[in-house]
C-alpha positions in Angstrom: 150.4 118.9 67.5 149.4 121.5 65.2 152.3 122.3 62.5 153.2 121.3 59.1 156.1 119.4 59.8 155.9 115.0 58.9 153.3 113.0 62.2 155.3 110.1 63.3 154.0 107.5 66.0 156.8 105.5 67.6 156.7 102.6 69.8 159.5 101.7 71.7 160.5 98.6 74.3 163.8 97.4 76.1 164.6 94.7 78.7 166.8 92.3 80.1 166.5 89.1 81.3 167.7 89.1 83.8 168.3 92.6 85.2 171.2 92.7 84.7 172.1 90.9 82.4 171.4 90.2 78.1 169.3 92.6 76.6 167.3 93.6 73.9 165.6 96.8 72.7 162.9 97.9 69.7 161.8 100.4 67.9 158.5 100.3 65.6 157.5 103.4 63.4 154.7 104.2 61.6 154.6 107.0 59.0 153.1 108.2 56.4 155.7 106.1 54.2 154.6 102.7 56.3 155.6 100.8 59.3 159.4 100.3 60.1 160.5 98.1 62.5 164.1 97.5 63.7 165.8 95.9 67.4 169.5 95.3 68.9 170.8 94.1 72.0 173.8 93.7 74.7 175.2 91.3 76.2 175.5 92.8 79.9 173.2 95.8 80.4 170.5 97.3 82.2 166.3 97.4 81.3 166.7 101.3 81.7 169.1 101.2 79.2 167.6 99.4 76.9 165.1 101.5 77.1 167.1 104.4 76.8 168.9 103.2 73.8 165.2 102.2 72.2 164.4 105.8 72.2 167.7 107.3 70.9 168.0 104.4 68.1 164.0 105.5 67.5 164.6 109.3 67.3 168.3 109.0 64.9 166.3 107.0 62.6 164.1 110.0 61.8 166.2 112.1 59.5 163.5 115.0 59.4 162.7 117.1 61.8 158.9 115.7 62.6 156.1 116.1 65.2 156.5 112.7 66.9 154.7 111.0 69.2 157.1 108.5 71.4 155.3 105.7 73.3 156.8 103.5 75.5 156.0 101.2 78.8 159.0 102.6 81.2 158.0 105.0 83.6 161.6 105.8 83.6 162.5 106.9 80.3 158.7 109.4 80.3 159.6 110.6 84.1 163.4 111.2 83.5 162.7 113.6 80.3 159.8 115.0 81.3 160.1 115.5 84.9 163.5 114.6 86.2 165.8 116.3 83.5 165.4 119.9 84.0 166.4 119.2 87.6 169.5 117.5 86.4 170.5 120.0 83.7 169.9 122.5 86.6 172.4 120.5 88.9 174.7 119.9 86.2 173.9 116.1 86.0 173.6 115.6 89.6 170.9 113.7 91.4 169.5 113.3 94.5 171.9 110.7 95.8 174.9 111.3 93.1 175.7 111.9 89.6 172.8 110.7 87.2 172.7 107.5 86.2 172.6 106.6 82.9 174.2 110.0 81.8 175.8 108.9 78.5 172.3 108.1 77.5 170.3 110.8 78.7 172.8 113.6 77.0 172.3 111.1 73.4 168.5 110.6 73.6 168.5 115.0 74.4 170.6 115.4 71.2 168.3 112.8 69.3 165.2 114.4 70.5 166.4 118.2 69.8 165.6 118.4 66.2 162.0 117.3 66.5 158.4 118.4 68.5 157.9 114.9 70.8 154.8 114.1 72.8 156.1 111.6 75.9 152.9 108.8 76.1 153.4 106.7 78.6 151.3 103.0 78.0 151.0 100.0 80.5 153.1 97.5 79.1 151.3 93.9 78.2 147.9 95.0 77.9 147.1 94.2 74.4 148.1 97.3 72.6 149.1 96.1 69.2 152.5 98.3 68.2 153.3 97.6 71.8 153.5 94.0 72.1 155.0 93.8 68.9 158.1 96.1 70.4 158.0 93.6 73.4 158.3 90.8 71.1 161.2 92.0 69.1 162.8 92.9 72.2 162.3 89.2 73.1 163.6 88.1 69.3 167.0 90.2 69.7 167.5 88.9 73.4 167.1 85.3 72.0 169.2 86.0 68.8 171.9 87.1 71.0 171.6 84.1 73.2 172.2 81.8 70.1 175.0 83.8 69.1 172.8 84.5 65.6 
C-alpha cells in the first residue's frame, strides 16, 4: 500500500453458538484518529454470516475512501472475495452445486469494499493476537447480551 489516501487496520470476528443458532459479530479499527470498536448480533443465523456482516458493518463504518487492511480468522470470508468471487460474478452468482450462498451478503460486503484499496489477511483465530481476541470477545459479549435480552 503505497498511496496517499488514510491506512486503516481492521479486525473483524463473527460466530454462533451454536451453528446455527444466536450470533454475534465485531468490528475493531484502528486509525490514525484511535481505536474504534463496535458488535451486533442475531438471534438465528449462520458463523459465515456473521462473519460476513463483521466485514460489511467494518467497511460502511469508513466514510473515506482508505487503504485498509481487513483481518479476520474465516477462511471463508478471505477465500470467497479473493478466490471464489470472480467465479461467481462470472456465473452470475452460481456455484458449484447452486446459487451462492450467502448472496445478500456477498453483493453488500462488494458494494462496502468498492470505495476503498483492501488487503484480505487471513490470521489463525485464538492464537494470542491482541486486536483478534478482542473481536472474539465482543463477539462473545453481543452473543451473551442477546441471550439476556440486554
Amino acid at each position: 500500500m503505497t498511496s496517499s489516501l488514510p491506512r486503516i487496520t481492521i479486525y473483524t470476528d463473527g460466530g454462533c453458538d451454536p451453528n446455527p443458532g444466536p450470533g454475534g459479530w465485531a468490528v475493531v479499527i484502528l486509525s490514525p484518529e484511535g481505536t474504534r470498536e463496535f458488535s451486533g448480533a442475531d438471534p438465528e443465523t449462520t458463523n459465515n454470516r456473521m462473519e460476513l456482516t463483521a466485514a460489511i458493518q467494518a467497511l460502511n463504518s469508513v466514510h473515506t475512501p482508505s487503504e485498509i487492511m481487513l483481518f479476520t480468522d474465516s477462511q471463508y470470508l478471505k477465500r470467497g472475495i479473493e478466490e471464489w468471487m470472480p467465479r461467481w460474478l462470472a456465473k452470475n452468482w452460481r456455484g458449484k452445486s447452486g446459487p451462492v450462498a450467502n448472496q445478500d451478503l456477498w453483493k453488500a460486503l462488494l458494494a462496502a469494499a468498492k470505495p476503498h484499496t483492501i488487503t484480505w489477511h487471513w490470521l489463525r483465530g485464538h492464537t494470542g493476537d491482541t486486536h483478534n481476541s478482542r473481536a472474539d470477545w465482543l463477539v462473545r459479549q453481543a452473543r451473551r447480551k442477546l441471550k439476556n435480552g440486554s
